[in-house]
C-alpha positions as CSV (number, residue, x, y, z in Angstrom):
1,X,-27.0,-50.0,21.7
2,X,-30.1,-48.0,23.2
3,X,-31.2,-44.6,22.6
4,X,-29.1,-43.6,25.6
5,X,-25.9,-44.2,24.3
6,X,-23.4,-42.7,21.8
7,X,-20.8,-44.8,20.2
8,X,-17.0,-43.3,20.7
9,X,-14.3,-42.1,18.9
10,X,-17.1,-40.5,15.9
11,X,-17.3,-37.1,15.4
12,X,-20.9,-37.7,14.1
13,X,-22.2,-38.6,17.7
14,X,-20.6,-35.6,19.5
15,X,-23.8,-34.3,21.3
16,X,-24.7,-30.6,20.8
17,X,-23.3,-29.4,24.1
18,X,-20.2,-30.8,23.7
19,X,-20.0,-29.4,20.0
20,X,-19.6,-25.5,21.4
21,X,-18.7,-23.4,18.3
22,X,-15.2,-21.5,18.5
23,X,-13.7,-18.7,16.7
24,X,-10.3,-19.3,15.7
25,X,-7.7,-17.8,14.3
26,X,-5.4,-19.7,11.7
27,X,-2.5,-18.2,10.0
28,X,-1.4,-20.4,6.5
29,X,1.8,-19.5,5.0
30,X,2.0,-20.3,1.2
31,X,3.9,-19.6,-1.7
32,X,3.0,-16.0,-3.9
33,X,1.6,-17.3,-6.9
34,X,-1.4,-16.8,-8.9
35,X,-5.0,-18.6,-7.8
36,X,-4.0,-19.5,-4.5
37,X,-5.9,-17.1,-2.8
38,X,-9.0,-18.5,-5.0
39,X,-7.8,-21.8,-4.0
40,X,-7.6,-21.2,-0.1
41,X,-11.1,-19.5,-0.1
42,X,-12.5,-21.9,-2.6
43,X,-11.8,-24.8,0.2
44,X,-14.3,-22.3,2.7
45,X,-16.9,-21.6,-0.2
46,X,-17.1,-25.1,-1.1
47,X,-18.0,-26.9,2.3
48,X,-20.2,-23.8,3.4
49,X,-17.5,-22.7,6.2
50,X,-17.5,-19.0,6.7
51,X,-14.8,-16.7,7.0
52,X,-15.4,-13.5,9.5
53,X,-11.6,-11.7,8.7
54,X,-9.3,-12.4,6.1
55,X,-6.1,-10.7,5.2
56,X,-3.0,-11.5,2.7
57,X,-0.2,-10.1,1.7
58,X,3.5,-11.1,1.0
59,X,5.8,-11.4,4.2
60,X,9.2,-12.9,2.9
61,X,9.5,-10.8,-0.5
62,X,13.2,-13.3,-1.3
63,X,11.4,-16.4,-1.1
64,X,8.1,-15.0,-2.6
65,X,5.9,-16.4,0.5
66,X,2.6,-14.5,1.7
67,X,0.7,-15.0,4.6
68,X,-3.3,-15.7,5.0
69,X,-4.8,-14.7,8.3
70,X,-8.3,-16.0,8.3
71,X,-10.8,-15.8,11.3
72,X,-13.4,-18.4,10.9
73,X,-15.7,-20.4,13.4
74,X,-17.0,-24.0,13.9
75,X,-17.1,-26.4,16.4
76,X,-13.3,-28.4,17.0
77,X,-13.9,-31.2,14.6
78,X,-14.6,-28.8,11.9
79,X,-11.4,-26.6,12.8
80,X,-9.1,-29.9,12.7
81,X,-10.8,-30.4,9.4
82,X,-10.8,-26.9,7.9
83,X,-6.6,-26.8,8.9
84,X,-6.1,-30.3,7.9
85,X,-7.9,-29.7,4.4
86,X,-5.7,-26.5,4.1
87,X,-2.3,-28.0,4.2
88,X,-3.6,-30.4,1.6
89,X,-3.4,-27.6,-0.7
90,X,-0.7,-26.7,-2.9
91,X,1.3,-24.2,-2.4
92,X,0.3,-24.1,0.8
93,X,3.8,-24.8,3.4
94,X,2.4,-24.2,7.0
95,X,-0.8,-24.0,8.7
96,X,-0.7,-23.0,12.7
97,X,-4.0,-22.2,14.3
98,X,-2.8,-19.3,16.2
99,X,-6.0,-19.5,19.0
100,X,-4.5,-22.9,19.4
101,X,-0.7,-21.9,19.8
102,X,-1.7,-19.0,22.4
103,X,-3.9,-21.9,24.9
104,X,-0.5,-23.6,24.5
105,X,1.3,-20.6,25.5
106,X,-0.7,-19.9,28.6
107,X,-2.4,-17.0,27.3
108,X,-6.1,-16.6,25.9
109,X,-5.9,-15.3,22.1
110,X,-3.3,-14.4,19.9
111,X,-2.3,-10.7,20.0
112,X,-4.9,-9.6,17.1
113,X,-5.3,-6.0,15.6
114,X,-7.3,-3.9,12.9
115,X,-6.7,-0.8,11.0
116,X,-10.0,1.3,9.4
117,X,-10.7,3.9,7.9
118,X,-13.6,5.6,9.3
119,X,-15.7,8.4,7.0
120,X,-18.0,10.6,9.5
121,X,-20.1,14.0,9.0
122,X,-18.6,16.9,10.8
123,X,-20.2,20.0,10.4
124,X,-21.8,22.4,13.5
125,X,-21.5,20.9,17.1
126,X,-21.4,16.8,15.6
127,X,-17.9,18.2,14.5
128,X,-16.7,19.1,18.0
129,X,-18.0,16.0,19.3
130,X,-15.9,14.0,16.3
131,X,-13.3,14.9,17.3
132,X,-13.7,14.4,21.0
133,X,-14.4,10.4,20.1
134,X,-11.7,10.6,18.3
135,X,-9.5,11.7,20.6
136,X,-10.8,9.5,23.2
137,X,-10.3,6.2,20.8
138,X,-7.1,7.6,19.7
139,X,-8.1,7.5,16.2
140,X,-6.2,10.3,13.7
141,X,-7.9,12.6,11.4
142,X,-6.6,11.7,8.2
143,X,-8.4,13.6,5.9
144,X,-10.8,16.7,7.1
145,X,-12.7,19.1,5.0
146,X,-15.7,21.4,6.4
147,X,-18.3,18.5,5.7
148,X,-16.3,15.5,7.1
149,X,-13.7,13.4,8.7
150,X,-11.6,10.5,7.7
151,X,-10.5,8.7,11.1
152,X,-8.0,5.8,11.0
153,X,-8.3,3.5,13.9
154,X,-6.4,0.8,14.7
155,X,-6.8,-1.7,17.7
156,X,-8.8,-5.3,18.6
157,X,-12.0,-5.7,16.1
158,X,-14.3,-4.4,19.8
159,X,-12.7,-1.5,19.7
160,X,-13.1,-0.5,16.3
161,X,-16.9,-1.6,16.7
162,X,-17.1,0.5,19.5
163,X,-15.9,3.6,17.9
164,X,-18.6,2.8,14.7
165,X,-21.6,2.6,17.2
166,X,-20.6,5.9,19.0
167,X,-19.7,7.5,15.9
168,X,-22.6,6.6,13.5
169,X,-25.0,9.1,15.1
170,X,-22.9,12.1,14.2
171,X,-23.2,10.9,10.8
172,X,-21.4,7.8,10.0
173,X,-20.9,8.1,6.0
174,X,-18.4,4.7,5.0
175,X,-16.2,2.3,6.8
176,X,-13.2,0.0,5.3
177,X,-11.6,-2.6,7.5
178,X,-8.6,-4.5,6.9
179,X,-9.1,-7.3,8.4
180,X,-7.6,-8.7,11.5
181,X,-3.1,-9.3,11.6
182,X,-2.2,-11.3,14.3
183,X,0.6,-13.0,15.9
184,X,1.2,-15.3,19.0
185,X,3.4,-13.8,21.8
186,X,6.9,-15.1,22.2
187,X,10.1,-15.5,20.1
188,X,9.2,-18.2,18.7
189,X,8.0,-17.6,14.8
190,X,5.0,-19.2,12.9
């Protein structure tokens, strides 16, 4: 074989321009027990993939199941290993790459949203324009005192950026993200 040509069917000879990174978003369903948070982000930690949104919590409270949303990125050999390494785990019952099961849907991403809590200084004319933001991002004061306001946004991860960067110089004090939730179109289920 020259220097010209790449053997088939590896994933260790996919050329660089071919390898385009993705973001992804994958949604595992496992049983509510102790550790298996620590498991599921233990498989990330441990290979060096990164994780840019997670969220849990518990979805079917009768059959004590909870459901992971993790964002994460890497090219697709690394995202048919991360999934494929995940429903190795127990007690994990499903894994569906949701920015998969949208492309197979016909549409581009899964429907994906984010709540925050947004802290800002609002005293003297920044206050006014606070609130006008606000208003315009339909975020709701959820806490106001005569130094500040606590916004709650909720909306794509953009827009929530968006809102920080216009915000922060009127006095942006704290921010707290949920992470993202997020669900393909349809009636079908997970």
């Amino acid at each position: 074989m020259n220097a010209h040509q790449q053997p088939t069917g590896s994933a260790y000879f996919i050329s660089p321009e071919t390898a385009k990174v993705e973001s992804h978003t994958l949604s595992v369903l496992v049983t509510n027990e102790p550790g298996v948070l620590a498991r599921v982000i233990g498989l990330f930690s441990g290979r060096g993939y990164n994780i840019e949104s997670l969220t849990v919590s518990e979805t079917e409270h009768e059959s004590h199941l909870s459901r992971i949303t993790i964002v994460t990125n890497g090219t697709p050999v690394v995202l048919e290993q991360i999934k494929a390494q995940l429903e190795r785990i127990v007690p994990v019952h499903r894994v569906v790459d949701l920015t998969v099961r949208a492309g197979q849907l016909g549409q581009e991403r899964p429907i994906e949203r984010e709540v925050a809590l947004i802290k800002v200084a609002g005293a003297g004319e920044s206050r006014a324009e606070a609130l006008r933001l606000a208003d315009a991002f339909q975020a709701k004061v959820v806490d106001a005192t005569v130094g500040h306001f606590i916004f709650e946004i909720t909306g794509k991860s953009s827009k929530i950026d968006q809102f920080v960067a216009v915000v922060k110089p009127l006095g942006l004090i704290e921010v707290c993200r949920t992470g993202i939730a997020a669900m393909n179109r349809g009636a079908q289920g997970m």
